[in-house]
N, C-alpha and C positions, 0 to 999 in steps of 0.2 A: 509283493513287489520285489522286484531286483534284476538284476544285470545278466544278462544272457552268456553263454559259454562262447562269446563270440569269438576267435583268433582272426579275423580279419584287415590286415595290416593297413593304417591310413598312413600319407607324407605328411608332408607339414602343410602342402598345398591341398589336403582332402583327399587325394585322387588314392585308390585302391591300391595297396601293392600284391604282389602274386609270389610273396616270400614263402621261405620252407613254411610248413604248418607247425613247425616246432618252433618256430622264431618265438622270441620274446616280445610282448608289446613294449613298444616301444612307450619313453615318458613323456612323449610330446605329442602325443596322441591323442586327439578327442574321441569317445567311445557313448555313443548313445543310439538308445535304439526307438524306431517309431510303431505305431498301433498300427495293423494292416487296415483298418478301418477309415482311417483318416486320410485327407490328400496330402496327395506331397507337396511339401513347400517349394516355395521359389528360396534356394542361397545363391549369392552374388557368388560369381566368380566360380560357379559348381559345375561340370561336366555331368550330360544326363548319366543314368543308372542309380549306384549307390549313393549316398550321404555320407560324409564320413565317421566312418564304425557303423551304417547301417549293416544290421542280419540282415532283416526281411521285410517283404517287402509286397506289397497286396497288390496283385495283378486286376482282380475283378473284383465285385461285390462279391458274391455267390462264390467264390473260390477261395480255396486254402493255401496259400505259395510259403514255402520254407527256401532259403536259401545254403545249400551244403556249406559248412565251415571248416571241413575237411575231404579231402576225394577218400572216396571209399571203391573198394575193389570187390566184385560182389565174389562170395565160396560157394552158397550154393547156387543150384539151379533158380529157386526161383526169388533171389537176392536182386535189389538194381543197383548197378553201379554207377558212380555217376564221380565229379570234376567238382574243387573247389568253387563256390562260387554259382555252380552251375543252380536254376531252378526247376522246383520241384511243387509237381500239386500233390496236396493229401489227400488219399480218398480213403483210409481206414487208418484207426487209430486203438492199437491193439497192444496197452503193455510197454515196452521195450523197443519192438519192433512196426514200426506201420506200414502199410502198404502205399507205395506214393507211385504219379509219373511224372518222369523228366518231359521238362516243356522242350528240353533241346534233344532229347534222343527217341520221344514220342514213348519211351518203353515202359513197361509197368512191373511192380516188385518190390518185392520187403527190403527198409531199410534202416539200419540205427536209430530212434530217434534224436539221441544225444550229438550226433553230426551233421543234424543241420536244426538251426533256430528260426523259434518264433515269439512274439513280442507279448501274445498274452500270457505267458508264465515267467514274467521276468518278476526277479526278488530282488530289489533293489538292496533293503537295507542289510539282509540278511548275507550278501556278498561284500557288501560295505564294512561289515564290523567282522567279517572273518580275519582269523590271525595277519592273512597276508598282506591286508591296507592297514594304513597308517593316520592317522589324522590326518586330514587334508586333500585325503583321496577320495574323486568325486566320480559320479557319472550322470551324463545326459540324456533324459530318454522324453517319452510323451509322457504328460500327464493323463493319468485314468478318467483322473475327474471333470479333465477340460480336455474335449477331442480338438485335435489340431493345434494345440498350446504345448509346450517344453516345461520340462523341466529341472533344474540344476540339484543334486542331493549331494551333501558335502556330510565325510567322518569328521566328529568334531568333538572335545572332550566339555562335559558338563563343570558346574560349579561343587560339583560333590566327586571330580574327578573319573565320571562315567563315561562308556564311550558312548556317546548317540550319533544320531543322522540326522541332520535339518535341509528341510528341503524351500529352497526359490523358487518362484514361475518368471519362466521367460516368456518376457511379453513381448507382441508383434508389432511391428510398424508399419502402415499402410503401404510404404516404398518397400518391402520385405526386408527393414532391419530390425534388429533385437535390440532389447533391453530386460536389465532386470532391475536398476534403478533409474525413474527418470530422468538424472542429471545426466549419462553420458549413455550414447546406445554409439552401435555398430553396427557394419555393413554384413557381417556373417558371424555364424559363433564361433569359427574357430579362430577370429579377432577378438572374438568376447572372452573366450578360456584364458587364452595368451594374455591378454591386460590382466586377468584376475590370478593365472600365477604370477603374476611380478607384484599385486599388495591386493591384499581385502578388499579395500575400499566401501567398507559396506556390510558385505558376507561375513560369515562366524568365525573364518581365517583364509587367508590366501592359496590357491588351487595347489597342492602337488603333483600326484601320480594319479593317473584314470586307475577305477577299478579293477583288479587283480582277477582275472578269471579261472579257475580249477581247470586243468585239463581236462579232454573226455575221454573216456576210458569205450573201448568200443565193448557194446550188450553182449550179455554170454551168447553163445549160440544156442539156436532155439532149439535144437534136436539132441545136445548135448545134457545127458542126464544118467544113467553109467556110464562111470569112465575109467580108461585104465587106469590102475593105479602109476604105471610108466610116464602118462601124460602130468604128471606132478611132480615136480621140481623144489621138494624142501630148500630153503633160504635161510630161514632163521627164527629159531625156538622164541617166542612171545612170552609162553607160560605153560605152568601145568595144577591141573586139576582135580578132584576125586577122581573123575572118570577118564581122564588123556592127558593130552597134550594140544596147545594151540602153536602154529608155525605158520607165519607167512610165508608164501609158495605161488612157484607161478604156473598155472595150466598152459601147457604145448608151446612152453617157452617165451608167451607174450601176456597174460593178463594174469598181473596181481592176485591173485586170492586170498582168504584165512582158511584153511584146515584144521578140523580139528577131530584130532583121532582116539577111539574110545578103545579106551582097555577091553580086551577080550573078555566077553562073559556079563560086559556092561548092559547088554540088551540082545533081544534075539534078533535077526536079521530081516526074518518075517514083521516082527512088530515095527521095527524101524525101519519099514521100508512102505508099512502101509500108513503110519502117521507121515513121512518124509512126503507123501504123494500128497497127504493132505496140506503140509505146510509148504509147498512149493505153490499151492494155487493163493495161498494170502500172500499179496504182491502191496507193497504200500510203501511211502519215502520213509516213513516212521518206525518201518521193519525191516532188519539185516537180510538181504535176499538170502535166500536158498538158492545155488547153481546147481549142485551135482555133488554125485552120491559117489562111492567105491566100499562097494560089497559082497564082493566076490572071494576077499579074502580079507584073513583079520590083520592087525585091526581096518574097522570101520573106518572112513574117511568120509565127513562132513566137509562140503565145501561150499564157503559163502562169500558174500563181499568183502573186499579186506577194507578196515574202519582205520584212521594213522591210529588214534590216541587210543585205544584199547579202550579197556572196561573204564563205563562211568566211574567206578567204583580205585580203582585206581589214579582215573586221570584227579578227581576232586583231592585225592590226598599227594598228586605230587606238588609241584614248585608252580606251575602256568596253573592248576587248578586251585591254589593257594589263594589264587591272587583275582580269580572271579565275583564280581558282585554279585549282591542281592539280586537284581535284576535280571541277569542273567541265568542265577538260580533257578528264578521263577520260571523265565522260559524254559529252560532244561526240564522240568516239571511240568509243564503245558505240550511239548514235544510227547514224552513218553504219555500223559494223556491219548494225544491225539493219536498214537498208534495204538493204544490199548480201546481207543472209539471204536477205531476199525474192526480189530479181533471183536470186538461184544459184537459189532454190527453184522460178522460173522459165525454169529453165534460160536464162536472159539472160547479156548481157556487156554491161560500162558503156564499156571499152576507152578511158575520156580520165579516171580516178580520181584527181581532186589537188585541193587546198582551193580553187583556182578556178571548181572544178564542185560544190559544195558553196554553197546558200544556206542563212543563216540569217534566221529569224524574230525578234519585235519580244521576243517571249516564249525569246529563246534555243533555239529548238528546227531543229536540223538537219535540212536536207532535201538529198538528191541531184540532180542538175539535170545535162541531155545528156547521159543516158543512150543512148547506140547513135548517135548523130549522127557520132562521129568514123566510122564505116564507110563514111559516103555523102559524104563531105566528098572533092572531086574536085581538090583546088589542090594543084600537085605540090609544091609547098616541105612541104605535109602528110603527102602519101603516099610520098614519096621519102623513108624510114625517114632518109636523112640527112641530110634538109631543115630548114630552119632555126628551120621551126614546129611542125617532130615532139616531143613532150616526152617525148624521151631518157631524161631523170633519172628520171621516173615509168614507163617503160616494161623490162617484163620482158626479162631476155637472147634468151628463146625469139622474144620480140614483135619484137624490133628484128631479130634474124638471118634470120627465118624466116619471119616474119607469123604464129605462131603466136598469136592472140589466145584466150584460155580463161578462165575465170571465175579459175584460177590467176594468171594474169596480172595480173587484175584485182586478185590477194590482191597482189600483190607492189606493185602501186601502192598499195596502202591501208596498206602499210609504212612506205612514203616519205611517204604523206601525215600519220601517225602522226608522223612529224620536224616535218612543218607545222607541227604544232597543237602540240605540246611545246616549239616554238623560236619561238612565236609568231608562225609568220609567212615564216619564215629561208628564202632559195631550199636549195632539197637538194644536196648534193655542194660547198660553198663552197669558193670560188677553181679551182674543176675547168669545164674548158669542154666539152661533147658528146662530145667524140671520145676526152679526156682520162678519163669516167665510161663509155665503154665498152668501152673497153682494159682500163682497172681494176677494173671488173665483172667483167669475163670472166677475169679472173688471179684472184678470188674475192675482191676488196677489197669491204668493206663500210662503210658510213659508221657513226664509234664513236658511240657513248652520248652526246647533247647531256648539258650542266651542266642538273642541277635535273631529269633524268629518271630514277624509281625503274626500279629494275635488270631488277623484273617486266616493264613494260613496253617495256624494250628487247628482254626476252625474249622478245614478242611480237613488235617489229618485224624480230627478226633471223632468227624461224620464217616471217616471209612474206619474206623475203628467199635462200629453202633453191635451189639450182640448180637442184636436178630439181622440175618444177611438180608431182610427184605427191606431195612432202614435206613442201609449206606446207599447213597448216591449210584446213578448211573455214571461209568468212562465221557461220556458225552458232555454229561452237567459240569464235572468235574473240569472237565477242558475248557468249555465256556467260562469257567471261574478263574481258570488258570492265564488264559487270555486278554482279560478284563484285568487284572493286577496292575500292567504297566500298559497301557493302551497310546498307541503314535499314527493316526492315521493322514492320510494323503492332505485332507481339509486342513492340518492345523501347522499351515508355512508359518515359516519365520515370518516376523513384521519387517517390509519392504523395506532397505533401506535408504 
């Protein structure tokens, strides 16, 4: 569920505005969006076209229509350009990039997909509880679960001071007006918002501010994969590493990137160039993309999505990551799951699994980062299992004795990283030094239960921790467990009030 990257500008009368595309939304703004599948309603007092804060918008049954939320200017040859606003059929969906045509310019051609929206990938809550909304910040879209019905979702804090989402149905009136409680309805909803910022009435607190939408960052370009090293723009040193440095930077002076450059002699060029071909085709929300290489001269230069909050592994130990619930923990843990599904289901291996390799985004959401890199990494304090940079504590008994690296392995590190994320941060095995965590690995010592970790998910981390790699769980299992911890689905509204 959630809220689409719409910037669509509504008045206070609905009617569309045609403001810069950087405009702020405005606070007076109703922001909901509809299923293409359903009809469009009758609102009083509406001008055909949009709805106010409609994306998108289903032309036919049998067709796909997005509506651009940004004008884009096509670079290459076979790119479409196209006009804010304007609509758009989809006829391949490939990645990043899809191929669509304009119903106004009849033309056909690859285009962004983050520039223009559609209603079935909308995450409601998960835009709702990002940093940037506040209690009270709501949005209005269609319900999943009742085609043709609305729905109201309000940020609201619990009685244990959590933040959740509770979601109303708005219900229809035979004359085409709304309600969401039967004592008072309304001729439109954007009569309905407006009563309900001025008091509750009802609701779990009084409307503020529509959902807060991330910008969209326009997709790397598709042909772009060496690149000069000229087209990089260092910004600002992040951090440094065994093997580099990471630096925010912007490619050809317009998109954001992270870089990250490896000391000379860190790998051969040849090897990192024919795993980088491999990890550029695992494409996933759950994994830091790979854009583009510079290896022409040393050092190497990685470059990938840039993430705000840096490493999990840092963010859980500063001041905002201090201050995260349980609940949220778990999700954080269900996240890196869910990308680590995908690698098994890729028959991949991550083989360096610990919240250092782990970025998070501005919006709290989890991505995996150097993924297969530890394979090609030729500095012998690394490769020498009992070297000083080999990470021991997160590495499986089979991995350290044997070099047996398996996607089990991988499970056994995402046990220990499980200790990360519940201890906030806490190095794994405390007061134990390398030699001391593989002696008492191997005699079956397991590190106990942190304080303040529910017992389920020790159960969890003690099943990726089984000796024989064919008795820990599958990535997949594991997610479905991780899932099921705090469960909030569509069916379970608020009691009407």
């Amino acid at each position: 569920m959630g809220c689409k990257k719409s910037k669509l500008d509504v008045d206070q009368n609905g009617g569309v505005l045609e403001g810069n595309k950087h405009q702020p939304v405005r606070t007076d703004q109703t922001v909901y969006v509809r299923d293409p599948t359903s009809y469009k309603p009758h609102i009083n007092n509406q001008t055909p076209g949009l709805l106010p804060g409609q994306v998108f918008q289903k032309m036919e049954e049998k067709e796909k229509i997005a509506i651009a939320l940004y004008p884009y200017d096509a670079i290459h040859a076979d790119d479409l350009g196209f006009k804010k606003g304007e609509k758009l059929q989809i006829l391949e969906e490939h990645g990043e990039w899809w191929k669509a045509k304009s119903l106004t310019t009849k033309k056909e051609g690859f285009i962004p997909s983050n520039y223009v929206a559609e209603a079935d990938t909308i995450e409601t809550e998960e835009q709702l509880l990002a940093p940037a909304n506040k209690p009270g910040s709501y949005l209005i879209r269609e319900s999943e679960t009742s085609k043709g019905s609305y729905s109201l979702s309000v940020r609201d804090v619990d009685a244990q001071g959590l933040d959740v989402v509770k979601h109303y149905k708005i219900r229809t009136l035979d004359n085409g007006g709304y309600y969401i409680s039967p004592k008072i309805t309304f001729n439109d909803i954007n009569s309905m918002i407006k009563h309900y910022h001025k008091q509750a009435d009802g609701l779990c607190r009084k409307l503020e501010k529509p959902c807060e939408k991330p910008k969209a960052q326009k997709p790397w370009d598709k042909d772009a994969w060496e690149i000069s090293k000229e087209s990089i723009k260092m910004v600002k040193k992040l951090g440094a590493g065994q093997f580099g440095e990471v630096w925010m930077a912007y490619y050809n002076n317009s998109t954001k990137v992270a870089v990250k450059t490896l000391k000379p002699g860190t790998m051969s060029v040849e090897a990192f160039l024919e795993e980088a071909n491999l990890m550029k085709t695992l494409q996933h929300d759950r994994l830091v993309r790979l854009y583009a290489v510079v290896t022409k001269t040393e050092p190497i230069y990685i470059i990938t999505e840039f993430m705000a909050n840096g490493s999990l592994l840092d963010f859980l130990k500063s001041a905002a990551g201090c201050k995260v619930q349980l609940p949220k923990l778990i999700d954080f843990s269900a996240q890196i799951a869910e990308g680590m599904a995908y690698i098994e289901k890729k028959n991949y291996i991550h083989r360096d699994l610990r919240a250092a390799n782990v970025l998070v985004s501005d919006s709290l959401l989890c991505k995996i980062a150097d993924f297969g890199l530890a394979r090609v990494i030729e500095d012998d304090q690394y490769t020498a299992r009992e070297g000083a940079k080999f990470p021991i504590k997160w590495t499986a008994p089979e991995a350290i004795n044997y070099g047996s690296f398996t996607i089990k392995s991988d499970m056994w590190s995402f046990g220990v990283l499980l200790y990360e994320i519940i201890t906030y941060g806490k190095n794994p095995y405390p007061g134990m030094s390398n030699s001391e965590v593989m002696s008492s690995v191997q005699r079956g010592y397991r590190m106990p239960r942190p304080e303040n970790c529910p017992t389920e998910l020790y159960d969890v981390m003690t099943s990726c921790w089984k000796n024989k790699p064919d008795d820990r769980p599958t990535f997949d299992y594991i997610q479905s467990v991780l899932d099921d911890f705090y469960t909030a689905t569509e069916g379970q509204y608020q009691q009407q009030p």
